[in-house]
C-alpha positions in Angstrom: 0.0 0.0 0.0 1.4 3.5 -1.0 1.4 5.2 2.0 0.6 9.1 2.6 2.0 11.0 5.4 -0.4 13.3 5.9 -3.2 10.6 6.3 -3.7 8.0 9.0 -3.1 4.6 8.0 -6.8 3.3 8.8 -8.3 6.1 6.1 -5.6 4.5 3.9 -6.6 1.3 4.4 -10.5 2.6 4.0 -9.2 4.4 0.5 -7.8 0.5 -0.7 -10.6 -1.0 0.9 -12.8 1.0 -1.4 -10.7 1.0 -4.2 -10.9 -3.1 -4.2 -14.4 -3.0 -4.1 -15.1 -0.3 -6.3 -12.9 -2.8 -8.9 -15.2 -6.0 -8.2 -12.4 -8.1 -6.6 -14.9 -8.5 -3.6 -18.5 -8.9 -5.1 -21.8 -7.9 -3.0 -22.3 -10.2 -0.2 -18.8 -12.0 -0.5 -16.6 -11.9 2.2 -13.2 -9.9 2.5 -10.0 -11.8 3.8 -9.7 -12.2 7.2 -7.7 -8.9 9.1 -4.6 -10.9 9.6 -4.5 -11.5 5.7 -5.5 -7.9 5.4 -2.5 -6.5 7.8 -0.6 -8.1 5.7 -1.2 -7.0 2.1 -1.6 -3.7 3.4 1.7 -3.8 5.9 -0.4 -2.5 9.0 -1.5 -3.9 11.8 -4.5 -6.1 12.4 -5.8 -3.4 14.6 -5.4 -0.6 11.8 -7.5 -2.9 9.7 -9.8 -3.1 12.3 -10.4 0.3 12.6 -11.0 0.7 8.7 -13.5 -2.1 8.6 -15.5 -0.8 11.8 -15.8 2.7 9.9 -16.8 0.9 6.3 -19.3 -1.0 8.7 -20.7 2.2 10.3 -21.4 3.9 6.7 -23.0 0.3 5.4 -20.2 -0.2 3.2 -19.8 -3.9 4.7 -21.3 -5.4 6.9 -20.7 -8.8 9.7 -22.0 -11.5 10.8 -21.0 -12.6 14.2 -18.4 -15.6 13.9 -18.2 -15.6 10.1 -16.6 -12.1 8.7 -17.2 -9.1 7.2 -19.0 -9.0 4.0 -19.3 -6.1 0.7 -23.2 -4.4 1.7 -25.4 -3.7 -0.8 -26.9 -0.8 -2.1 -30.3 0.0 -1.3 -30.8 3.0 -0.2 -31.7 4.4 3.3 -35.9 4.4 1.9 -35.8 1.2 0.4 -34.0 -0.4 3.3 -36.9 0.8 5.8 -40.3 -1.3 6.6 -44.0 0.0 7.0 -46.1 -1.7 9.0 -49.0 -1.2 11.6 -48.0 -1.2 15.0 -48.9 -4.7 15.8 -47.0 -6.4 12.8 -43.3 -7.4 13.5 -41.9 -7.5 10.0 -43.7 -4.6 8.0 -42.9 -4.3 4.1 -40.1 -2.5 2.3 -41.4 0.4 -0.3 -41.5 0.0 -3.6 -40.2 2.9 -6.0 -42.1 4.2 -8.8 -40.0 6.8 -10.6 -41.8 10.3 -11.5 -38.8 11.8 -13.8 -35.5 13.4 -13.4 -35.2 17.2 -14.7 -32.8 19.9 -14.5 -33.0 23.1 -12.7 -31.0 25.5 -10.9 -29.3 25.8 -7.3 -31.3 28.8 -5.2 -29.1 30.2 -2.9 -29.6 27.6 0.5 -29.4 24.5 -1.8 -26.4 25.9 -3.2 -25.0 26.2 0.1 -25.8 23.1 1.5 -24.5 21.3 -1.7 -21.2 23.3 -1.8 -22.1 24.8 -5.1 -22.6 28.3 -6.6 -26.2 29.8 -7.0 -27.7 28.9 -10.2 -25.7 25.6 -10.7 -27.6 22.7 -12.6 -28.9 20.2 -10.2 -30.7 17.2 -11.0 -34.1 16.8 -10.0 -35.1 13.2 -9.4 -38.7 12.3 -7.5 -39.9 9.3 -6.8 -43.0 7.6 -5.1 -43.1 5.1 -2.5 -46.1 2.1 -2.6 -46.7 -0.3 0.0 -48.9 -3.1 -1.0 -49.8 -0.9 -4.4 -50.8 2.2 -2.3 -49.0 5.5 -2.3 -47.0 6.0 0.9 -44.4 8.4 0.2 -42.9 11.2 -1.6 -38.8 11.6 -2.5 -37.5 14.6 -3.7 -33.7 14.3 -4.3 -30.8 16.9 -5.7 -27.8 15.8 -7.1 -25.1 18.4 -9.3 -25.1 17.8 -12.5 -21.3 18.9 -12.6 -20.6 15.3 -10.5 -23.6 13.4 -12.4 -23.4 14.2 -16.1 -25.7 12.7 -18.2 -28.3 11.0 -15.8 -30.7 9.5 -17.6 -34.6 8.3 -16.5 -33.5 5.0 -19.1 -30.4 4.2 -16.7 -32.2 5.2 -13.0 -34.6 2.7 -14.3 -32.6 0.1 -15.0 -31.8 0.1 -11.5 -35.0 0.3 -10.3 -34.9 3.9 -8.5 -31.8 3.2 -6.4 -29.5 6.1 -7.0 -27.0 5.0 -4.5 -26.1 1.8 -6.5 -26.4 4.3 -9.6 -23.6 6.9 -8.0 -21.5 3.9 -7.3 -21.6 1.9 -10.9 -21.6 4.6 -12.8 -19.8 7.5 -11.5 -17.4 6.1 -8.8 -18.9 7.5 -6.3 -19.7 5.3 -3.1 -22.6 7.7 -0.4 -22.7 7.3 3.2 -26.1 7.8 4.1 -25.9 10.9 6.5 -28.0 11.9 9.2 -31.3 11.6 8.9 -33.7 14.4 10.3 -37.5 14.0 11.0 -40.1 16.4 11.4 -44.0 17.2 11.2 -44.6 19.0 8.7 -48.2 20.1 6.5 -48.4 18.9 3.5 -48.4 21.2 0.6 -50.1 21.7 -3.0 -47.4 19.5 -4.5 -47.4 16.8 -1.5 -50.9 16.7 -1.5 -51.8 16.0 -4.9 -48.8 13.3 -5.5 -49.5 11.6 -2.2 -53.2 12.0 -2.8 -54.2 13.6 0.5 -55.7 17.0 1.6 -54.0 20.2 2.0 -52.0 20.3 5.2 -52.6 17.0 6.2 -49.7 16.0 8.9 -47.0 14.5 6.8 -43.5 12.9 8.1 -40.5 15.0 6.9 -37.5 13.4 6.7 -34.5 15.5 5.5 -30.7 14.0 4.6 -27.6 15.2 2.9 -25.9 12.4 1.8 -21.8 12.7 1.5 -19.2 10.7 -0.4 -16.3 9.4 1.6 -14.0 12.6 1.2 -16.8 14.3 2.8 -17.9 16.1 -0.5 -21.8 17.2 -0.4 -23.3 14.5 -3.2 -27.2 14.4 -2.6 -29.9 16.3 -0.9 -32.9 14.6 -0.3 -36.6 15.5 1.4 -39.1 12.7 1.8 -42.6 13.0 2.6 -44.4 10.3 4.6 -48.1 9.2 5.1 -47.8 7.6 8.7 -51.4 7.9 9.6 -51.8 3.9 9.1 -48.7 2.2 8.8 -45.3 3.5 10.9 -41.8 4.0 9.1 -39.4 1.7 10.2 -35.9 2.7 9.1 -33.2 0.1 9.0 -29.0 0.5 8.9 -29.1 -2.7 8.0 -28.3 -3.8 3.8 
């Protein structure tokens, strides 16, 4: 491993960690080698490896099962991972994703903040709904610059069914943690409303991420809208 002085050797490790799987030497669900085999390719120690693979678990870039390894995740996304479900059912259903369209338009000032971009930059517009069991339950707006996303087609999103995570990572390189998550109530508006087919300020669940690739770099802003008022949302870490 070419080593960097002015980085620690764990976010080394994460960067050839990445790079490996990024390359399809270790496919979804397959397991890595063990740390000691790790340490040693890498020429750190098992407990610098450690420490990479805890981080790339924490973002849901692997994932471990007790007494067996660590394993490449997959790439659902943070909505598609979640359940809805009445209160009384254990297992609830994940969402389904029904894409809307994908459109250009331009930053406004706050999104161009929060993205890291100027005011008036091309974003991408992507909205999708969520069904459970065929019914609307949710609303996804998400905002991703064109400048790091050229050429994002509806053809290709829909190739892989909705899930613009996996679509950042095939097709541009570019692997998302999922971010914090914020919730809120909120009314919903005009727009809301008629998509999610309710009335005019009915109480809707807001939930708001920025999503950020592993340099830290602003990649995706995102606003979901939730109808809650039967089944609960359920969100899961888990791929």
């Amino acid at each position: 491993m070419k080593k960097l002085a002015a980085q620690p050797l764990y976010k080394q490790v994460i960067r050839e960690v990445l790079a490996a799987v990024e390359a399809g030497e270790w496919q979804e669900d397959e397991s890595l080698p063990s740390e000691v085999e790790l340490s040693h390719r890498f020429g750190v120690s098992q407990g610098t490896v450690r420490k990479a693979l805890d981080a790339l678990v924490a973002e849901s870039v692997l994932y471990r099962r007790q007494g067996v390894g660590t394993f490449v995740a997959g790439m659902s996304d943070f909505l598609m991972r979640g359940r809805f479900a009445l209160l009384t059912d254990p297992k609830g259903e994940a969402p389904k994703i029904e894409l809307l369209g994908c459109v250009r338009i331009h930053a406004g000032e706050q999104l161009a903040e929060i993205l890291g971009l100027r005011r008036g930059a091309a974003l991408w517009q992507v909205r999708r709904l969520l069904r459970v069991s065929g019914q609307v339950i949710g609303l996804e707006e998400l905002l991703l610059p064109e400048a790091n996303f050229p050429d994002l087609e509806m053809r290709r999103i829909r190739e892989l069914k909705g899930n613009l995570r996996e679509l950042c990572w095939r097709d541009f390189g570019v692997r998302l943690q999922d971010g914090e998550t914020r919730y809120r109530a909120v009314s919903a508006g005009s727009a809301e409303a008629r998509l999610l087919q309710v009335e005019v300020n009915e109480p809707l669940l807001q939930l708001v991420r920025l999503a950020k690739d592993f340099s830290g770099k602003p990649q995706v802003w995102s606003v979901a809208w939730l109808k809650t008022e039967e089944l609960a949302f359920e969100p899961s870490l888990a791929t």
